[in-house]
C-alpha positions as CSV (number, residue, x, y, z in Angstrom):
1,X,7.5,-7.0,-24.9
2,X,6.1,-4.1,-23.1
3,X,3.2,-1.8,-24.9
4,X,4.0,1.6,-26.0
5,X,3.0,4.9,-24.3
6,X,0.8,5.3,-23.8
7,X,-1.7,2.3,-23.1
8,X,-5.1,2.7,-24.1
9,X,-8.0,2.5,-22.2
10,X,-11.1,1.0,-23.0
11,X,-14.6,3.1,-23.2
12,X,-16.2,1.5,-20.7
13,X,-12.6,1.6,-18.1
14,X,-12.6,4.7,-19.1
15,X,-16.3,5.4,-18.1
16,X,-15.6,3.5,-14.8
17,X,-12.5,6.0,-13.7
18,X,-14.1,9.0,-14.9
19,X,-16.7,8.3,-11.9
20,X,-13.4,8.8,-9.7
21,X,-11.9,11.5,-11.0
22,X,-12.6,13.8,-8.0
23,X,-12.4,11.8,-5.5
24,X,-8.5,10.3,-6.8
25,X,-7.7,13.9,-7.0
26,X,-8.3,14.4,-3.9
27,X,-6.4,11.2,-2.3
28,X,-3.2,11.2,-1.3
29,X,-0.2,9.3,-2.9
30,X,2.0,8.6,-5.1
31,X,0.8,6.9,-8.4
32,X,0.6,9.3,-11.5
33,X,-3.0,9.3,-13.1
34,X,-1.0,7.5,-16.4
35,X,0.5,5.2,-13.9
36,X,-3.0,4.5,-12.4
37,X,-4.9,4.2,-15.4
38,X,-2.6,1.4,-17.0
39,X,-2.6,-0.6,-13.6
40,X,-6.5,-0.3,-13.7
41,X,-5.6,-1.3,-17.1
42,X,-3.7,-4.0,-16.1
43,X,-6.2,-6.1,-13.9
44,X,-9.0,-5.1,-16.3
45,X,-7.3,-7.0,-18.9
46,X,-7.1,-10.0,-16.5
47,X,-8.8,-13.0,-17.8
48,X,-9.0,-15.5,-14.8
49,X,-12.3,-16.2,-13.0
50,X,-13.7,-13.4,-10.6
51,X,-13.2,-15.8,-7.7
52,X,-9.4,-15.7,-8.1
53,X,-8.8,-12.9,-5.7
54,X,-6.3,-9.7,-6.6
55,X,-3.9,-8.5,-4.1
56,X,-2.0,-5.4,-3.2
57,X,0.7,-4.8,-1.1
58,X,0.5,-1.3,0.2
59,X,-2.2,1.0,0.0
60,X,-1.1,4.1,2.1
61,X,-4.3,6.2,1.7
62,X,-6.1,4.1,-0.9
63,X,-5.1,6.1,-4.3
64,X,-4.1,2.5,-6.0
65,X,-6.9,1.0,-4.5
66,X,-9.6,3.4,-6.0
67,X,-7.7,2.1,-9.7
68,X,-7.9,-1.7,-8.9
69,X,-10.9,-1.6,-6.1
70,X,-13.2,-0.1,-9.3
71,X,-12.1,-2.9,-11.7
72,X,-12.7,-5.5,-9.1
73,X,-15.8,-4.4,-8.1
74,X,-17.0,-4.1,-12.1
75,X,-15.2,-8.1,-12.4
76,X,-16.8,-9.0,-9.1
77,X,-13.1,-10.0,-7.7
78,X,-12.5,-9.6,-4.2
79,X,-9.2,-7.2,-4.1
80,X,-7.1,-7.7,-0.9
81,X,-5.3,-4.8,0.0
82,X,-2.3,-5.5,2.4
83,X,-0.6,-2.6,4.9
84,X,0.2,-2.2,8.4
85,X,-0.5,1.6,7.9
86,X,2.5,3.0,10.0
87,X,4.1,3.6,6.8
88,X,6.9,2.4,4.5
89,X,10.6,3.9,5.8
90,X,11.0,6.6,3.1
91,X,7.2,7.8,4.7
92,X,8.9,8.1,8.4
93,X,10.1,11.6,9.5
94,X,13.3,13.1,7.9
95,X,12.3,11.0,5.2
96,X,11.9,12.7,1.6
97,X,8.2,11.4,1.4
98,X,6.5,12.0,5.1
99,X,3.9,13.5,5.4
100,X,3.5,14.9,9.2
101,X,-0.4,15.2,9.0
102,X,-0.2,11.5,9.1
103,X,1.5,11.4,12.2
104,X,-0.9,10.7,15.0
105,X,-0.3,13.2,18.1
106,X,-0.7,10.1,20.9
107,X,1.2,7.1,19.7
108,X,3.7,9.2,17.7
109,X,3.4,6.9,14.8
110,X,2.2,7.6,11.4
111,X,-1.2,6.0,10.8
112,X,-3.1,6.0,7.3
113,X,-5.7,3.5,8.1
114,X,-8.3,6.0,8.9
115,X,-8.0,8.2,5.6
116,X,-7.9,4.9,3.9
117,X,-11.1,3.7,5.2
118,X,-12.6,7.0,4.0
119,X,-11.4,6.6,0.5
120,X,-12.6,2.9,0.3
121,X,-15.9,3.9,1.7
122,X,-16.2,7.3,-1.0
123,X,-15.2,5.6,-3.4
124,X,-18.1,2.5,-2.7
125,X,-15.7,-0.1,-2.4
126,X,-16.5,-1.7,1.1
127,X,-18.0,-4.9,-0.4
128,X,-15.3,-5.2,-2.8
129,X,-12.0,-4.8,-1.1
130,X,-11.0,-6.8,2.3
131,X,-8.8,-4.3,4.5
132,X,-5.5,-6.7,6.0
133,X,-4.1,-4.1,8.3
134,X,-1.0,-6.6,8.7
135,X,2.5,-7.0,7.8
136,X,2.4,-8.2,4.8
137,X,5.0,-11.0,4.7
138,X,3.5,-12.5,7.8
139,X,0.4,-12.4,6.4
140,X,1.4,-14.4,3.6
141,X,1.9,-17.2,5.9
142,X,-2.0,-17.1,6.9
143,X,-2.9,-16.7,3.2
144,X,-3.3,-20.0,1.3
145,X,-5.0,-18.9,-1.4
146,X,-3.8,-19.0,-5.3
147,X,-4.2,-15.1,-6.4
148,X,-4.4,-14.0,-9.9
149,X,-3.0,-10.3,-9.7
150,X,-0.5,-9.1,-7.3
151,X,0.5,-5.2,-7.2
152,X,3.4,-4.8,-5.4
153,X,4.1,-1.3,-3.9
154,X,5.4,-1.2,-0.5
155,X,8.4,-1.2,1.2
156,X,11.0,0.0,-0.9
157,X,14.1,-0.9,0.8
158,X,15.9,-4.3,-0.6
159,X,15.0,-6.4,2.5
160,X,11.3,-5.0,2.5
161,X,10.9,-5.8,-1.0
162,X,12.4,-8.4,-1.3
163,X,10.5,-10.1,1.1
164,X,7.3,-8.7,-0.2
165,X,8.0,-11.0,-3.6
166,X,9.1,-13.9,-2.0
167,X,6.4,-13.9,0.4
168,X,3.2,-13.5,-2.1
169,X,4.5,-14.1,-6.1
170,X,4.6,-17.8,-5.6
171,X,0.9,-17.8,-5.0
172,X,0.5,-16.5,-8.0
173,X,-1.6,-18.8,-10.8
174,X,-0.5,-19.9,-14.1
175,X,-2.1,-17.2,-16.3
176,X,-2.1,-14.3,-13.3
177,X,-0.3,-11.0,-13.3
178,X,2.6,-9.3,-11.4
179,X,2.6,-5.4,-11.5
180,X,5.3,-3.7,-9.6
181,X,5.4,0.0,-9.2
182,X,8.7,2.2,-8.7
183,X,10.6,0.8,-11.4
184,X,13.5,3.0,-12.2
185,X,16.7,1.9,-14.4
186,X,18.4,5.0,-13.1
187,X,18.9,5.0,-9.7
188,X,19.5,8.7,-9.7
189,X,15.4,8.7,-10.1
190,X,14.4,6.4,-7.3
191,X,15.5,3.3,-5.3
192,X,16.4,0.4,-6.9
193,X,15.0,-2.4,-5.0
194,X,11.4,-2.5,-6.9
195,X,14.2,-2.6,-10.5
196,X,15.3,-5.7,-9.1
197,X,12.2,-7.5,-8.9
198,X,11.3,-6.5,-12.4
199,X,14.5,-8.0,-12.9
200,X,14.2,-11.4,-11.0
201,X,10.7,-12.2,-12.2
202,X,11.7,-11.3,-16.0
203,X,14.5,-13.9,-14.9
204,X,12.1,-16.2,-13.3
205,X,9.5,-17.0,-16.3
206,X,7.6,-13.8,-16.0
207,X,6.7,-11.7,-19.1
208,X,6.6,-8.4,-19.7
209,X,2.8,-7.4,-20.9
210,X,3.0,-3.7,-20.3
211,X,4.9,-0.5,-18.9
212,X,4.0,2.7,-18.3
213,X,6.1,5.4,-16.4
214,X,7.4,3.4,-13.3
215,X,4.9,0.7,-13.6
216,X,5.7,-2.6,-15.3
217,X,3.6,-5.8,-15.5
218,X,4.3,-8.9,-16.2
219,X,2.1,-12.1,-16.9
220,X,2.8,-15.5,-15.1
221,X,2.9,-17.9,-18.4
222,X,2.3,-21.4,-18.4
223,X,5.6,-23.5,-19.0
């Protein structure tokens, strides 16, 4: 059963975020400071060995990343953080959620990957989190690694997300976490892709260990 709302934070998590503050202020994004507190949350709670890596799957300008890239860094993890920075389709022009100052003026295309170099470098997390500027699912294939936390937050269409999950949750460990961001029961409030895979890994052995706005996470129990 998820926690109630809202989750609380630790003294020294909270210490470790309030270090951020400015700087996830000034980020851009689309993860809620409650949102990104109780992922931080999330992966701080995580109680595999630091050599089990975390992964993300989109990063856009690194607002997420500031959240789990300061818990890995405190746990000594390596966080992976997986986008091919041209942005997801809602991002693209006529989209509700583009952004035309992240459209670069030669190729045309939008391009994060600068802005999110930036914001790992401000926020000190070069040594911490490994930049795959990639699609994700093919980088899956390339990635043979067991991972303890996955955070799954990019494409939102059904084919992009679905692929996403099938790609990278199998490589989850027994004991590891799936957090999935977007989830909305009303479809009035967002798309519904990111719903079903709440729904397929609750279906799938998956339990619920927490939820907070559109976030929910789940821990990979052993059978």
């Amino acid at each position: 059963m998820a926690t109630s709302h809202p989750v609380k934070i630790p003294k020294e998590l909270a210490g470790l975020l309030a270090d951020k503050q400015e700087l996830i202020r000034a980020t851009k994004g689309f993860m809620p400071p409650d949102e990104g507190k109780a992922l931080a949350l999330a992966l701080y709670e995580c109680d595999l060995p630091y050599d089990v890596p975390a992964v993300e799957i989109g990063s856009y300008t690194g607002l997420s990343t500031i959240y789990l890239g300061t818990v890995a860094k405190r746990q000594m993890r390596s966080l992976v953080s997986v986008d091919h920075h041209r942005g997801s389709q809602e991002n693209q022009a006529g989209w509700e959620y583009h952004d035309p100052t992240l459209v670069d003026p030669v190729s045309g295309k939008m391009d994060t990957l600068y802005l999110f170099r930036r914001t790992v470098e401000l926020a000190r997390l070069a040594e911490t989190v490994i930049i795959a500027v990639a699609d994700s699912q093919k980088f899956a294939n390339a990635f043979s690694v067991e991972i303890g936390f996955l955070f799954i937050d990019g494409g939102h269409g059904i084919a992009e997300a679905t692929g996403d999950y099938e790609s990278w949750v199998p490589k989850i460990t027994q004991g590891g976490h799936l957090a999935i961001h977007d989830v909305f029961t009303d479809a009035s409030l967002g798309g519904q892709a990111p719903f079903l895979l709440y729904q397929r890994a609750l279906g799938e052995g998956f339990r619920e260990t927490m939820s907070q706005g559109s976030l929910r996470v789940m821990r990979k129990d052993s059978k």
